[in-house]
TORKOL-357978 format. One record per atom (N, C-alpha, C, O): residue number from 1; residue in three letters; atom name; x, y, z. Coordinates in nm, 3 decimals. Layout:
<atoms>
<resi NUM	resn ALA	name CA	xx X	yy Y	zz Z>
...
</atoms>
This chain:
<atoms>
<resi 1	resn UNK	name N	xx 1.183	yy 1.903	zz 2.730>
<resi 1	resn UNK	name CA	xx 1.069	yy 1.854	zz 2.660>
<resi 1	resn UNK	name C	xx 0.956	yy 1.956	zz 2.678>
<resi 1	resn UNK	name O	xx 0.942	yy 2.006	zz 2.789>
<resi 2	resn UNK	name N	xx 0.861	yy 1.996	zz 2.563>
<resi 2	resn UNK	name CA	xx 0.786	yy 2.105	zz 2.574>
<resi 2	resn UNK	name C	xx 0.718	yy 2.040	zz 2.461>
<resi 2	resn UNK	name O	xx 0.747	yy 1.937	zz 2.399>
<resi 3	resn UNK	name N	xx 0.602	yy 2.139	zz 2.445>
<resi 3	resn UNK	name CA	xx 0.521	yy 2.163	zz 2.300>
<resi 3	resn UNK	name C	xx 0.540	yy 2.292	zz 2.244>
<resi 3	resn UNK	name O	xx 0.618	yy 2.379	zz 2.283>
<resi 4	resn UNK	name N	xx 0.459	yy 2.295	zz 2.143>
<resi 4	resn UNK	name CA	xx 0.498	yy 2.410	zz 2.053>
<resi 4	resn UNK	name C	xx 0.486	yy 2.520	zz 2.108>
<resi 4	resn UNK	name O	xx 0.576	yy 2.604	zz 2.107>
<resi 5	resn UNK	name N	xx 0.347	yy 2.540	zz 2.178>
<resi 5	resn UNK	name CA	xx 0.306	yy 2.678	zz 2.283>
<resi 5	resn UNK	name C	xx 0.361	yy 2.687	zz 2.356>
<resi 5	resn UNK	name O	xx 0.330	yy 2.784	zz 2.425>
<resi 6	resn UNK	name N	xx 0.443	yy 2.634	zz 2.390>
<resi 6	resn UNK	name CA	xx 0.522	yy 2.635	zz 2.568>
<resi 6	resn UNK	name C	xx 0.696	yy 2.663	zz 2.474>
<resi 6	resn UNK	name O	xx 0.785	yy 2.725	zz 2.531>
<resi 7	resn UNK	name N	xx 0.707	yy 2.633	zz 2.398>
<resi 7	resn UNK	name CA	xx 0.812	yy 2.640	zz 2.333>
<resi 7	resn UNK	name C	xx 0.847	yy 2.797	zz 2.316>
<resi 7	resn UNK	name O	xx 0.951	yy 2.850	zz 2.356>
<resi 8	resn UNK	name N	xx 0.711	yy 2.880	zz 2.227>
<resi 8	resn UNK	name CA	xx 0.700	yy 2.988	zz 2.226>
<resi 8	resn UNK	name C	xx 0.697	yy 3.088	zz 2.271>
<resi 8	resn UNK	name O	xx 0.733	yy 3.196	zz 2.225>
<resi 9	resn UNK	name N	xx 0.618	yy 3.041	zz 2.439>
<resi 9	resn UNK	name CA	xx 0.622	yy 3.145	zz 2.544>
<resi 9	resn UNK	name C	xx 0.783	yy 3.095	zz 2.577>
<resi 9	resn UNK	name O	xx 0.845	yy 3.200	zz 2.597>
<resi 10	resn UNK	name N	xx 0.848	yy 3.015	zz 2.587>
<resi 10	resn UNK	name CA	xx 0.991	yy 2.986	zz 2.662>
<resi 10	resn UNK	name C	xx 1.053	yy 3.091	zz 2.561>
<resi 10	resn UNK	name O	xx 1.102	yy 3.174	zz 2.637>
<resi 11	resn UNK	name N	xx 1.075	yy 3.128	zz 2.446>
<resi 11	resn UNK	name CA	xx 1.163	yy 3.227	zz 2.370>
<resi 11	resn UNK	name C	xx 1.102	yy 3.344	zz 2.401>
<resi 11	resn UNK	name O	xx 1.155	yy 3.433	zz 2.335>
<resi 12	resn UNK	name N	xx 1.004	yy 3.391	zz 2.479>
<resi 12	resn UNK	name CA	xx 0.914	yy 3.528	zz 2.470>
<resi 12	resn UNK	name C	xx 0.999	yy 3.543	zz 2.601>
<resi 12	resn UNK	name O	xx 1.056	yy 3.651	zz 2.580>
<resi 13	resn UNK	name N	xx 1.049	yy 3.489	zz 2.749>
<resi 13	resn UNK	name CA	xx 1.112	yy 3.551	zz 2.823>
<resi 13	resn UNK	name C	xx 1.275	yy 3.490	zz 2.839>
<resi 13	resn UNK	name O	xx 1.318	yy 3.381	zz 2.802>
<resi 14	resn UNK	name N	xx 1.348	yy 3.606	zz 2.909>
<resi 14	resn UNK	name CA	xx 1.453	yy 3.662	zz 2.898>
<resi 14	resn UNK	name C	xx 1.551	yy 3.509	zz 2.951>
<resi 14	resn UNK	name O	xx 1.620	yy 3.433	zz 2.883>
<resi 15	resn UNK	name N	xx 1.522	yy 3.511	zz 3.082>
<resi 15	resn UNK	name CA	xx 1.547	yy 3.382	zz 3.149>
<resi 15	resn UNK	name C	xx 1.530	yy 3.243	zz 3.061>
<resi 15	resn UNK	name O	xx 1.617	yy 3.155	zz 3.069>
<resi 16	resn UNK	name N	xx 1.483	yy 3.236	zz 3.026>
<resi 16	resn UNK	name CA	xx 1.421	yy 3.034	zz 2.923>
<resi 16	resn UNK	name C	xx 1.515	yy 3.097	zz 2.813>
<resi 16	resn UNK	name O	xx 1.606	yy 3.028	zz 2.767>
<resi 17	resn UNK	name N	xx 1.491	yy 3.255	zz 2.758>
<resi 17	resn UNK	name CA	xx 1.634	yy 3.249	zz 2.624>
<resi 17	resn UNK	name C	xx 1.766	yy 3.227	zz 2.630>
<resi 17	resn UNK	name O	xx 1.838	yy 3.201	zz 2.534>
<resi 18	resn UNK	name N	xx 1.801	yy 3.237	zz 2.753>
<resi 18	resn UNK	name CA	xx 1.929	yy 3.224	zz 2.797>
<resi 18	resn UNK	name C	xx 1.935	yy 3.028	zz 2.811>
<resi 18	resn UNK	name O	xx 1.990	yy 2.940	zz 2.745>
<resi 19	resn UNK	name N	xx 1.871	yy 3.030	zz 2.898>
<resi 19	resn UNK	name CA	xx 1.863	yy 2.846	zz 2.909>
<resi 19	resn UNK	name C	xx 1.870	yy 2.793	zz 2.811>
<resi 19	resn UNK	name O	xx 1.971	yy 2.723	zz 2.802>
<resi 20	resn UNK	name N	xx 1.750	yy 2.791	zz 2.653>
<resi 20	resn UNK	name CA	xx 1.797	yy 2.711	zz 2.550>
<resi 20	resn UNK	name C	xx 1.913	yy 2.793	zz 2.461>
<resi 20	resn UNK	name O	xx 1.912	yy 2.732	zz 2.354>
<resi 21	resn UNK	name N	xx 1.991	yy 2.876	zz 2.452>
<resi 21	resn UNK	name CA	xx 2.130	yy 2.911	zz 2.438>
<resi 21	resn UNK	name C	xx 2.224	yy 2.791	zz 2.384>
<resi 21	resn UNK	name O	xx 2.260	yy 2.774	zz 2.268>
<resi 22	resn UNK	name N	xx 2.262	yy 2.688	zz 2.530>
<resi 22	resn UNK	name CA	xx 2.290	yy 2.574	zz 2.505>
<resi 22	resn UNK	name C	xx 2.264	yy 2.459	zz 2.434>
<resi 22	resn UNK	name O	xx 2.333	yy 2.357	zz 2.439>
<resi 23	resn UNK	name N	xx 2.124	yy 2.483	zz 2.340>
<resi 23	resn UNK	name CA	xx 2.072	yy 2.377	zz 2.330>
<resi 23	resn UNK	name C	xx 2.190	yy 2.305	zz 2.164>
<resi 23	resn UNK	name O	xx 2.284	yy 2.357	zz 2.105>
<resi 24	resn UNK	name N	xx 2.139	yy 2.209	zz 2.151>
<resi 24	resn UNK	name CA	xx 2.251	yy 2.145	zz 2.011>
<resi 24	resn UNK	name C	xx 2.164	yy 2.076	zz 1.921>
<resi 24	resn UNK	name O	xx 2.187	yy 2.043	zz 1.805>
<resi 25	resn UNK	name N	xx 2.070	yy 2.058	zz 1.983>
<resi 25	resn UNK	name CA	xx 1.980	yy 1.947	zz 1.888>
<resi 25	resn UNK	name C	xx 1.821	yy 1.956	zz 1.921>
<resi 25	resn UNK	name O	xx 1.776	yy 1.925	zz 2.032>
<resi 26	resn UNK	name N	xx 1.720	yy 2.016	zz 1.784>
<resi 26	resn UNK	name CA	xx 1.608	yy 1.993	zz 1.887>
<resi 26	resn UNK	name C	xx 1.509	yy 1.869	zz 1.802>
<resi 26	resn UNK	name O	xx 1.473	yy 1.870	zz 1.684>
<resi 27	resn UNK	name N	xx 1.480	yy 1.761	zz 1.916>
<resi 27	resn UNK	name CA	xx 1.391	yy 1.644	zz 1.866>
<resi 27	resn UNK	name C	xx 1.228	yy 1.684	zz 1.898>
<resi 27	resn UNK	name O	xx 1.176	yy 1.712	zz 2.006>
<resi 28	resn UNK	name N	xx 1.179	yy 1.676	zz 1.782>
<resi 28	resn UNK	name CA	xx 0.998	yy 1.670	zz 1.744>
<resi 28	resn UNK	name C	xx 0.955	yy 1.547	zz 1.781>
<resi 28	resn UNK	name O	xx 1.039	yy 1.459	zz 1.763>
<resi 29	resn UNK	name N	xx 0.861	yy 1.515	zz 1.823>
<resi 29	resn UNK	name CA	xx 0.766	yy 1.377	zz 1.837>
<resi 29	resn UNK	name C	xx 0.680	yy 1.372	zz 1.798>
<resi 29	resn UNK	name O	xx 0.600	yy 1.462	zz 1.823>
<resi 30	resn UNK	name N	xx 0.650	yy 1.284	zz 1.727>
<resi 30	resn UNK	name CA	xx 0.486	yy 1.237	zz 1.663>
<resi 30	resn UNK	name C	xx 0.477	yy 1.391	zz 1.552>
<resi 30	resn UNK	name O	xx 0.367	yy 1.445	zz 1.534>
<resi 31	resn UNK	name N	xx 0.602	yy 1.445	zz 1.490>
<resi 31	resn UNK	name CA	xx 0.577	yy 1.545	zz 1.378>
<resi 31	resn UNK	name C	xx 0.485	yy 1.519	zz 1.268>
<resi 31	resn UNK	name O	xx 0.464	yy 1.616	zz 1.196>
<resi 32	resn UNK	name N	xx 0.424	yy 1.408	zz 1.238>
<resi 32	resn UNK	name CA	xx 0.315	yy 1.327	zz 1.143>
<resi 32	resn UNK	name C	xx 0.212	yy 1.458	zz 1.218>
<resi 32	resn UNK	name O	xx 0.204	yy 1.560	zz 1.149>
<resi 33	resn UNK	name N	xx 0.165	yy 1.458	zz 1.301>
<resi 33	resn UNK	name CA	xx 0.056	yy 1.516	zz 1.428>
<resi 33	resn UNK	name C	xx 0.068	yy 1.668	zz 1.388>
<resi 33	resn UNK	name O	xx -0.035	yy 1.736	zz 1.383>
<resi 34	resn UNK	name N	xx 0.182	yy 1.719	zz 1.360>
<resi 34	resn UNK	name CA	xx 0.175	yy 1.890	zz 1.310>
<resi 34	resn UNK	name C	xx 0.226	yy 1.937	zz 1.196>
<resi 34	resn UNK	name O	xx 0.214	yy 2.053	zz 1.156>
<resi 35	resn UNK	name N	xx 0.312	yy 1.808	zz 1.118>
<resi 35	resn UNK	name CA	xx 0.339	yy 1.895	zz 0.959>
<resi 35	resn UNK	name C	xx 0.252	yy 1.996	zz 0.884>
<resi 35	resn UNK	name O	xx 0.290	yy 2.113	zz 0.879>
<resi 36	resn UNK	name N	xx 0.142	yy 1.960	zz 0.826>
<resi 36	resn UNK	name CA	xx 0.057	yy 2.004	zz 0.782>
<resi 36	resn UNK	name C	xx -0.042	yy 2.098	zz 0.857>
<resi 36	resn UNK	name O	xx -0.140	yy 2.148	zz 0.799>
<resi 37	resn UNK	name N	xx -0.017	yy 2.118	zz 0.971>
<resi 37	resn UNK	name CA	xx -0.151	yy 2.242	zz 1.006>
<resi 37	resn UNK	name C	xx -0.052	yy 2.352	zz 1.091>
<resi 37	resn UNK	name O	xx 0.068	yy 2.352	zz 1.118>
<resi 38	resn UNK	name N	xx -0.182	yy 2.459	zz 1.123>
<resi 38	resn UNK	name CA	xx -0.113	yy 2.615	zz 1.191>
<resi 38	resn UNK	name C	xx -0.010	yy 2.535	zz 1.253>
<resi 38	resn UNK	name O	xx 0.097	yy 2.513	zz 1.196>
<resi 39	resn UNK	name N	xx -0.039	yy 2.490	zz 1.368>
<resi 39	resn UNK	name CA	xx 0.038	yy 2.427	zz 1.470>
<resi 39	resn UNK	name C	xx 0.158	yy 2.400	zz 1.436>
<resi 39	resn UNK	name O	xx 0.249	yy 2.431	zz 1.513>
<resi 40	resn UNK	name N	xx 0.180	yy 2.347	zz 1.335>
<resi 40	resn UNK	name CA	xx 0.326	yy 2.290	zz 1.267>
<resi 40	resn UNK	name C	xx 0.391	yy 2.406	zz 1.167>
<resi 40	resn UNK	name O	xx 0.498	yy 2.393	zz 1.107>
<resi 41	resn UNK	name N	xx 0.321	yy 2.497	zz 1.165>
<resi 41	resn UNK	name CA	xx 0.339	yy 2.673	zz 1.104>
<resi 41	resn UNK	name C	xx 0.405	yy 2.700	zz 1.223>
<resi 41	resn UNK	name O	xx 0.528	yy 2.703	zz 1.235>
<resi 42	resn UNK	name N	xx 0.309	yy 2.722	zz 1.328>
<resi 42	resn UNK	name CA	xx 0.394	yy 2.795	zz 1.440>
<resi 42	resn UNK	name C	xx 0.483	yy 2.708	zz 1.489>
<resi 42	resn UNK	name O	xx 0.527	yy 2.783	zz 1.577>
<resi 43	resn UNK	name N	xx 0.519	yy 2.652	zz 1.497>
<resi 43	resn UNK	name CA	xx 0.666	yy 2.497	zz 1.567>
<resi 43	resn UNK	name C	xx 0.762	yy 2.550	zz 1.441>
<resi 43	resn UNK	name O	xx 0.882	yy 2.555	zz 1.467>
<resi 44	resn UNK	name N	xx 0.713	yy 2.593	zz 1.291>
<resi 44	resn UNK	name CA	xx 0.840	yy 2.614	zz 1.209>
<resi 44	resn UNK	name C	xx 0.904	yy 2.712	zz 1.260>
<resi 44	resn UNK	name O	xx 1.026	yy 2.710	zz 1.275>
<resi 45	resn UNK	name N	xx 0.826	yy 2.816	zz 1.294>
<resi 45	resn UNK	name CA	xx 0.842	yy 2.991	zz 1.305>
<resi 45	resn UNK	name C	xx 0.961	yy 2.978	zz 1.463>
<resi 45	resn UNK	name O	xx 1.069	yy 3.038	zz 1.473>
<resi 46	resn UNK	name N	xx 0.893	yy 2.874	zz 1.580>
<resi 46	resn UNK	name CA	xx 0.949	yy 2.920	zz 1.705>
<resi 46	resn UNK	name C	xx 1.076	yy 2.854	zz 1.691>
<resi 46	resn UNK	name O	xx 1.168	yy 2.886	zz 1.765>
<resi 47	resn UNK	name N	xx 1.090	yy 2.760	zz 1.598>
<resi 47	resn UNK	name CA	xx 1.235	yy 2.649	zz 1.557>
<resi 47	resn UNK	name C	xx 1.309	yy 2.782	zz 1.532>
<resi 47	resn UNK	name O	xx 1.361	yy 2.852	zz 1.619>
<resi 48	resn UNK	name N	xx 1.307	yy 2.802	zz 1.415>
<resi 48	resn UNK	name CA	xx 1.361	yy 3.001	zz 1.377>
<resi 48	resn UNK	name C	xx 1.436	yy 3.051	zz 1.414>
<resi 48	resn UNK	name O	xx 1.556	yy 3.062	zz 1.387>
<resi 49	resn UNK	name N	xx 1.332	yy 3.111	zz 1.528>
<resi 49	resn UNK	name CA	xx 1.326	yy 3.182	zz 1.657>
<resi 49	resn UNK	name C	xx 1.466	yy 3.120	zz 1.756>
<resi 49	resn UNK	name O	xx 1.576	yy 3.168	zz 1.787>
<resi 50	resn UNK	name N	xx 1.402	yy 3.004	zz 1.780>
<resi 50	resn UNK	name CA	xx 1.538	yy 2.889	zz 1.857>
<resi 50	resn UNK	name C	xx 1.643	yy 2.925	zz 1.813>
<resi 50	resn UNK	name O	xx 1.711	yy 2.986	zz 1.894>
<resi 51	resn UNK	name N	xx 1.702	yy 2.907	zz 1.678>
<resi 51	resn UNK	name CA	xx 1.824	yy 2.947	zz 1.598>
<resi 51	resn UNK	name C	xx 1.882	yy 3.059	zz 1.638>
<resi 51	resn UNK	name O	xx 2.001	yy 3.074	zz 1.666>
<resi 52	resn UNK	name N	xx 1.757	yy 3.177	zz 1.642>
<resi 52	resn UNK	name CA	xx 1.798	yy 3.307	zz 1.593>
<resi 52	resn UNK	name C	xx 1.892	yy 3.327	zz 1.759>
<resi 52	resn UNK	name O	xx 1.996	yy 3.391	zz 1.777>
<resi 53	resn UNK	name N	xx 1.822	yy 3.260	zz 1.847>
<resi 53	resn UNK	name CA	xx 1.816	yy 3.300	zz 1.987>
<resi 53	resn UNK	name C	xx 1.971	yy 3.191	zz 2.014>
<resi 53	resn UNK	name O	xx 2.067	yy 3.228	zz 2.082>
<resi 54	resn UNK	name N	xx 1.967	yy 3.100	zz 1.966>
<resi 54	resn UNK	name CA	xx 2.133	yy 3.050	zz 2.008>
<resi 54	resn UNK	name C	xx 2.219	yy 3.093	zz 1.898>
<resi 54	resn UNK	name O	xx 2.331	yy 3.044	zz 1.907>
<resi 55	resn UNK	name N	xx 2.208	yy 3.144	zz 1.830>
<resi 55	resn UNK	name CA	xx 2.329	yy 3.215	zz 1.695>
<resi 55	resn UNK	name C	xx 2.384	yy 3.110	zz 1.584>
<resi 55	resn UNK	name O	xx 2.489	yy 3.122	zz 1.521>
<resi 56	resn UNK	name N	xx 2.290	yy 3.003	zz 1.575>
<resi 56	resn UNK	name CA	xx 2.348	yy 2.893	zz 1.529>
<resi 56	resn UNK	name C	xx 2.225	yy 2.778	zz 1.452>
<resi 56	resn UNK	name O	xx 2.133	yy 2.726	zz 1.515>
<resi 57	resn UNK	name N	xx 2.243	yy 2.763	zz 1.354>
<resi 57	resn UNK	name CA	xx 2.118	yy 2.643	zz 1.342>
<resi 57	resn UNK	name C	xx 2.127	yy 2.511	zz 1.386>
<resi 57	resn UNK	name O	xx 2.215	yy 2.431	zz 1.352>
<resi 58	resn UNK	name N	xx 2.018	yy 2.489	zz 1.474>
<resi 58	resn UNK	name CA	xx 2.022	yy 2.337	zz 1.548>
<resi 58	resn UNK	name C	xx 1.988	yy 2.237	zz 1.421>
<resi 58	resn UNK	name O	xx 1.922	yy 2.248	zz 1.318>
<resi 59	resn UNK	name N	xx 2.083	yy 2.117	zz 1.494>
<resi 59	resn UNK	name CA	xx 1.996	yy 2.041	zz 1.428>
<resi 59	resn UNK	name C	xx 1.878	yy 1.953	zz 1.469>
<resi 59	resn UNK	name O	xx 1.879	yy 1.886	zz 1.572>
<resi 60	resn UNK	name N	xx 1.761	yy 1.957	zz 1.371>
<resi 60	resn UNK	name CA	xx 1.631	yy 1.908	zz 1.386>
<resi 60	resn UNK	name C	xx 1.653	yy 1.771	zz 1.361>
<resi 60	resn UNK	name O	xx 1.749	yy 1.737	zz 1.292>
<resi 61	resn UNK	name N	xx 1.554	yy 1.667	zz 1.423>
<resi 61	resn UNK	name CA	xx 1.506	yy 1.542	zz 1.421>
<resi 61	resn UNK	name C	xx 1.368	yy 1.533	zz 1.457>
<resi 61	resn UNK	name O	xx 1.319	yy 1.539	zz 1.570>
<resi 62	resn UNK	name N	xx 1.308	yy 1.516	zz 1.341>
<resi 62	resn UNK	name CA	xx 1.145	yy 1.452	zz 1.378>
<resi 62	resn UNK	name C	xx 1.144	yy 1.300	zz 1.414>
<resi 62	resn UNK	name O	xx 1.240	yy 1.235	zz 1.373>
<resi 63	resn UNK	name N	xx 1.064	yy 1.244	zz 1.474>
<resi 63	resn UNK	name CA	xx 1.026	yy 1.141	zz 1.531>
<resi 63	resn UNK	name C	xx 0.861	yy 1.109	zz 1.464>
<resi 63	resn UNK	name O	xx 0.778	yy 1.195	zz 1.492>
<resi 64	resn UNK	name N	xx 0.830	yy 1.034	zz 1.410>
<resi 64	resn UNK	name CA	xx 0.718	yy 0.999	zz 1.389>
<resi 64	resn UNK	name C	xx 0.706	yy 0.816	zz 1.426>
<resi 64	resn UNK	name O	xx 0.815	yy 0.762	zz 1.441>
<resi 65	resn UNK	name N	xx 0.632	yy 0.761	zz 1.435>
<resi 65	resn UNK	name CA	xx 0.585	yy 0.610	zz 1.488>
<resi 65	resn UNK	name C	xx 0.412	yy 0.581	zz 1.426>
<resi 65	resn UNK	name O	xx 0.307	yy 0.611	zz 1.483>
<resi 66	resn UNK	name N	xx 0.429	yy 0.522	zz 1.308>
<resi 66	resn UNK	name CA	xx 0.301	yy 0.467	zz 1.261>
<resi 66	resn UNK	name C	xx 0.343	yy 0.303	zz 1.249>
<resi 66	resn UNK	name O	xx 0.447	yy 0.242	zz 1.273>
<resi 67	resn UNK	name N	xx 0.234	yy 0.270	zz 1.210>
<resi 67	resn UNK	name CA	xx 0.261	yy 0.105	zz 1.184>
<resi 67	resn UNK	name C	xx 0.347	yy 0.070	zz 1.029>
<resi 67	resn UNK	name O	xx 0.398	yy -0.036	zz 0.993>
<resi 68	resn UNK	name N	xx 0.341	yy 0.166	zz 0.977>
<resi 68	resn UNK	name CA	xx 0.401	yy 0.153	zz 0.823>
<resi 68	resn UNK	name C	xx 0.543	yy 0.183	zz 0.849>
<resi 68	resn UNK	name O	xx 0.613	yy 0.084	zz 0.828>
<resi 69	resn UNK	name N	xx 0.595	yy 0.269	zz 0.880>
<resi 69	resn UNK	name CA	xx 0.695	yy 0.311	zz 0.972>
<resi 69	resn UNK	name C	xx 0.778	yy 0.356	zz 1.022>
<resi 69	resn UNK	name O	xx 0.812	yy 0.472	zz 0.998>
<resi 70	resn UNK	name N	xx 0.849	yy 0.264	zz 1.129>
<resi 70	resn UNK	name CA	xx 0.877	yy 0.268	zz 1.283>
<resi 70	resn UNK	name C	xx 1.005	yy 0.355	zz 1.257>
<resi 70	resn UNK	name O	xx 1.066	yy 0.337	zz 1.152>
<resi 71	resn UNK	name N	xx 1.059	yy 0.475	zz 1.370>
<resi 71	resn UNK	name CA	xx 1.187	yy 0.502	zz 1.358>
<resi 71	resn UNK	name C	xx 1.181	yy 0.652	zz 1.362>
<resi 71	resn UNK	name O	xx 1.068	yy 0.701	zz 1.371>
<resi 72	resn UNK	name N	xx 1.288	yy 0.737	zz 1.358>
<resi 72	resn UNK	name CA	xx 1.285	yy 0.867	zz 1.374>
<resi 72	resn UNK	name C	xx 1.367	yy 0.888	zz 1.171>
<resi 72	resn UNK	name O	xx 1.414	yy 0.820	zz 1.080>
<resi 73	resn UNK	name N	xx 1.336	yy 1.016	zz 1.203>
<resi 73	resn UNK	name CA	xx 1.349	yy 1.106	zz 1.049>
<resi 73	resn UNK	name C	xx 1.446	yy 1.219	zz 1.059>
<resi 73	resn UNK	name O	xx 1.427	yy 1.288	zz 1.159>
<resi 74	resn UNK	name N	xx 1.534	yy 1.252	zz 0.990>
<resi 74	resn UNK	name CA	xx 1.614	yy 1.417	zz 1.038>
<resi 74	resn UNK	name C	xx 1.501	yy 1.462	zz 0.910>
<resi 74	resn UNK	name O	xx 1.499	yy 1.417	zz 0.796>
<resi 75	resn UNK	name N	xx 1.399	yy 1.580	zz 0.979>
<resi 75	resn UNK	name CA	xx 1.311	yy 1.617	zz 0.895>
<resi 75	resn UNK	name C	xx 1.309	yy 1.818	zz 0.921>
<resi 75	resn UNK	name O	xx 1.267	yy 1.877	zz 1.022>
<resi 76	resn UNK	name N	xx 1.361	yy 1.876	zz 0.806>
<resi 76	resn UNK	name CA	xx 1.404	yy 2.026	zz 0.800>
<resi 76	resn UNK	name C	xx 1.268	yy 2.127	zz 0.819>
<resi 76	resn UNK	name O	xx 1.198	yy 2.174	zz 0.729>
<resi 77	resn UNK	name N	xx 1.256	yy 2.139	zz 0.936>
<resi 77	resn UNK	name CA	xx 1.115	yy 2.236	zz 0.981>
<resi 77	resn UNK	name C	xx 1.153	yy 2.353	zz 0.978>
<resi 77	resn UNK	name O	xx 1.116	yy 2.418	zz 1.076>
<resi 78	resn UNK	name N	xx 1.225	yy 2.420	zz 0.888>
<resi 78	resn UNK	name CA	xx 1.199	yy 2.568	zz 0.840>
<resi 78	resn UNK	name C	xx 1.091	yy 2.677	zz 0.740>
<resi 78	resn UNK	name O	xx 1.013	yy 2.672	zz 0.645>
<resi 79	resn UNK	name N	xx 1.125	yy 2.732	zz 0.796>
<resi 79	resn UNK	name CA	xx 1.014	yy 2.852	zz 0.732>
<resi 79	resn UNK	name C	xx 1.052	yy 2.869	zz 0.593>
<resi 79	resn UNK	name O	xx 0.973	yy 2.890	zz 0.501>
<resi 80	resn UNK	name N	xx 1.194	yy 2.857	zz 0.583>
<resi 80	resn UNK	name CA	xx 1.256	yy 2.909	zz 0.417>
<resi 80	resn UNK	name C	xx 1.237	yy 2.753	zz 0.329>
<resi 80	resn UNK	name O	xx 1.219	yy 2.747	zz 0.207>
<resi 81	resn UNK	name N	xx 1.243	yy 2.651	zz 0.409>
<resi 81	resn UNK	name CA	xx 1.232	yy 2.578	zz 0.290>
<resi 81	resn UNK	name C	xx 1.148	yy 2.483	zz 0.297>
<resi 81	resn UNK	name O	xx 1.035	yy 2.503	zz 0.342>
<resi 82	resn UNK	name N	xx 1.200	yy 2.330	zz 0.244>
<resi 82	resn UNK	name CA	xx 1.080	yy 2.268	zz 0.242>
<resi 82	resn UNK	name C	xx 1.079	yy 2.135	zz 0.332>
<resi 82	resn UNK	name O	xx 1.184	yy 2.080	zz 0.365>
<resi 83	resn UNK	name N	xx 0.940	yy 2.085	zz 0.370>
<resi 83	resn UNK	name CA	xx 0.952	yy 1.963	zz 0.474>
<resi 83	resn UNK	name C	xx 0.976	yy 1.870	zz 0.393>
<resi 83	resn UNK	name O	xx 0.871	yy 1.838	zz 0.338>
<resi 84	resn UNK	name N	xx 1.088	yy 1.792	zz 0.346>
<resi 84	resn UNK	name CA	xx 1.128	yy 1.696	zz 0.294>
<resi 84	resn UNK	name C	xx 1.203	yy 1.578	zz 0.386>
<resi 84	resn UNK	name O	xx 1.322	yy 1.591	zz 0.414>
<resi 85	resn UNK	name N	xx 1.120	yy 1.453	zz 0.435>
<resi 85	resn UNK	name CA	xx 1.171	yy 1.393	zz 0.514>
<resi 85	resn UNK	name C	xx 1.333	yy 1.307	zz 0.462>
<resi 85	resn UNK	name O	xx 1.321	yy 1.248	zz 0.354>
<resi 86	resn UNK	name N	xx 1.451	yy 1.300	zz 0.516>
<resi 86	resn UNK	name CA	xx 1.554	yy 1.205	zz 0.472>
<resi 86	resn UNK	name C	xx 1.574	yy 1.105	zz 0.556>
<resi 86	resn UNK	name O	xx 1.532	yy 1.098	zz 0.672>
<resi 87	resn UNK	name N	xx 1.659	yy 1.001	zz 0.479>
<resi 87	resn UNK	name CA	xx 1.660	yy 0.878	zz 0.583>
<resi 87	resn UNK	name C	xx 1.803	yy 0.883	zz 0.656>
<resi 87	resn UNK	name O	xx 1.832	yy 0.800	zz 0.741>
</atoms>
Protein backbone atom coordinates (compact mmCIF):
# COMPACT_ATOMS: atom_id res chain seq x y z
CA UNK A 1 0.00 0.00 0.00
CA UNK A 2 1.55 3.39 -1.06
CA UNK A 3 0.49 6.67 -2.79
CA UNK A 4 1.30 7.96 -5.94
CA UNK A 5 4.68 9.78 -4.76
CA UNK A 6 5.91 6.98 -2.87
CA UNK A 7 4.88 4.77 -5.70
CA UNK A 8 7.24 6.79 -7.92
CA UNK A 9 10.18 7.10 -5.82
CA UNK A 10 9.63 3.00 -5.20
CA UNK A 11 10.26 2.52 -9.28
CA UNK A 12 13.22 5.25 -9.16
CA UNK A 13 15.36 2.60 -6.97
CA UNK A 14 16.87 -0.60 -7.92
CA UNK A 15 15.83 -2.64 -4.78
CA UNK A 16 11.62 -1.61 -4.59
CA UNK A 17 12.01 -2.51 -8.72
CA UNK A 18 12.85 -5.78 -8.07
CA UNK A 19 10.17 -6.16 -5.13
CA UNK A 20 7.12 -4.96 -7.24
CA UNK A 21 8.43 -7.48 -10.13
CA UNK A 22 5.98 -9.83 -8.44
CA UNK A 23 3.28 -7.74 -8.27
CA UNK A 24 -0.26 -9.16 -10.31
CA UNK A 25 -2.74 -6.69 -9.55
CA UNK A 26 -2.55 -3.06 -8.66
CA UNK A 27 -5.74 -1.64 -6.49
CA UNK A 28 -6.35 2.44 -6.43
CA UNK A 29 -8.49 3.84 -3.55
CA UNK A 30 -10.74 6.63 -3.47
CA UNK A 31 -9.54 7.04 -7.56
CA UNK A 32 -12.75 9.65 -7.65
CA UNK A 33 -9.80 11.83 -5.44
CA UNK A 34 -7.16 11.72 -8.57
CA UNK A 35 -8.85 10.99 -11.98
CA UNK A 36 -8.99 14.30 -13.11
CA UNK A 37 -5.90 16.24 -11.78
CA UNK A 38 -1.74 16.19 -12.17
CA UNK A 39 -1.82 13.73 -9.42
CA UNK A 40 -3.89 11.18 -11.31
CA UNK A 41 -1.47 12.21 -14.53
CA UNK A 42 1.35 11.14 -12.53
CA UNK A 43 -0.39 7.66 -10.86
CA UNK A 44 -1.17 7.07 -14.90
CA UNK A 45 2.55 7.58 -15.93
CA UNK A 46 4.08 5.49 -12.62
CA UNK A 47 1.14 2.57 -13.40
CA UNK A 48 3.29 2.50 -16.96
CA UNK A 49 6.26 2.54 -15.42
CA UNK A 50 4.91 -0.53 -13.01
CA UNK A 51 4.21 -2.53 -16.29
CA UNK A 52 7.24 -1.56 -17.98
CA UNK A 53 9.24 -2.66 -14.76
CA UNK A 54 7.37 -6.22 -14.34
CA UNK A 55 7.26 -7.03 -18.30
CA UNK A 56 3.67 -7.47 -18.18
CA UNK A 57 0.44 -5.34 -17.81
CA UNK A 58 -1.15 -5.52 -14.35
CA UNK A 59 -4.31 -5.58 -13.83
CA UNK A 60 -5.86 -2.28 -12.43
CA UNK A 61 -8.86 -1.90 -10.00
CA UNK A 62 -10.04 1.46 -8.84
CA UNK A 63 -11.96 1.61 -5.72
CA UNK A 64 -14.07 4.59 -5.27
CA UNK A 65 -16.94 4.84 -2.17
CA UNK A 66 -19.49 7.80 -2.50
CA UNK A 67 -23.00 7.63 -1.26
CA UNK A 68 -24.39 7.23 -4.89
CA UNK A 69 -22.12 4.41 -5.31
CA UNK A 70 -20.78 1.86 -3.10
CA UNK A 71 -18.23 -0.79 -4.55
CA UNK A 72 -14.98 -1.03 -6.47
CA UNK A 73 -14.60 -0.41 -10.49
CA UNK A 74 -11.86 -2.28 -12.88
CA UNK A 75 -11.05 1.33 -14.10
CA UNK A 76 -8.01 1.49 -17.14
CA UNK A 77 -5.42 4.23 -15.79
CA UNK A 78 -3.29 4.42 -18.80
CA UNK A 79 -1.52 7.01 -20.50
CA UNK A 80 -2.54 5.55 -24.09
CA UNK A 81 -6.03 5.41 -23.47
CA UNK A 82 -9.00 6.36 -21.91
CA UNK A 83 -10.47 6.42 -18.15
CA UNK A 84 -13.59 4.63 -18.87
CA UNK A 85 -15.01 3.11 -15.73
CA UNK A 86 -16.64 -0.81 -16.33
CA UNK A 87 -18.80 -2.74 -14.17
Amino acid sequence: MTTPESLYLLLTAERSRQMLKTARVVIVDEIHAVLESRRGAHLALSLERLDHVCGRRLQRVGCRDSEADRGCRTVPLSARGSRTAHR
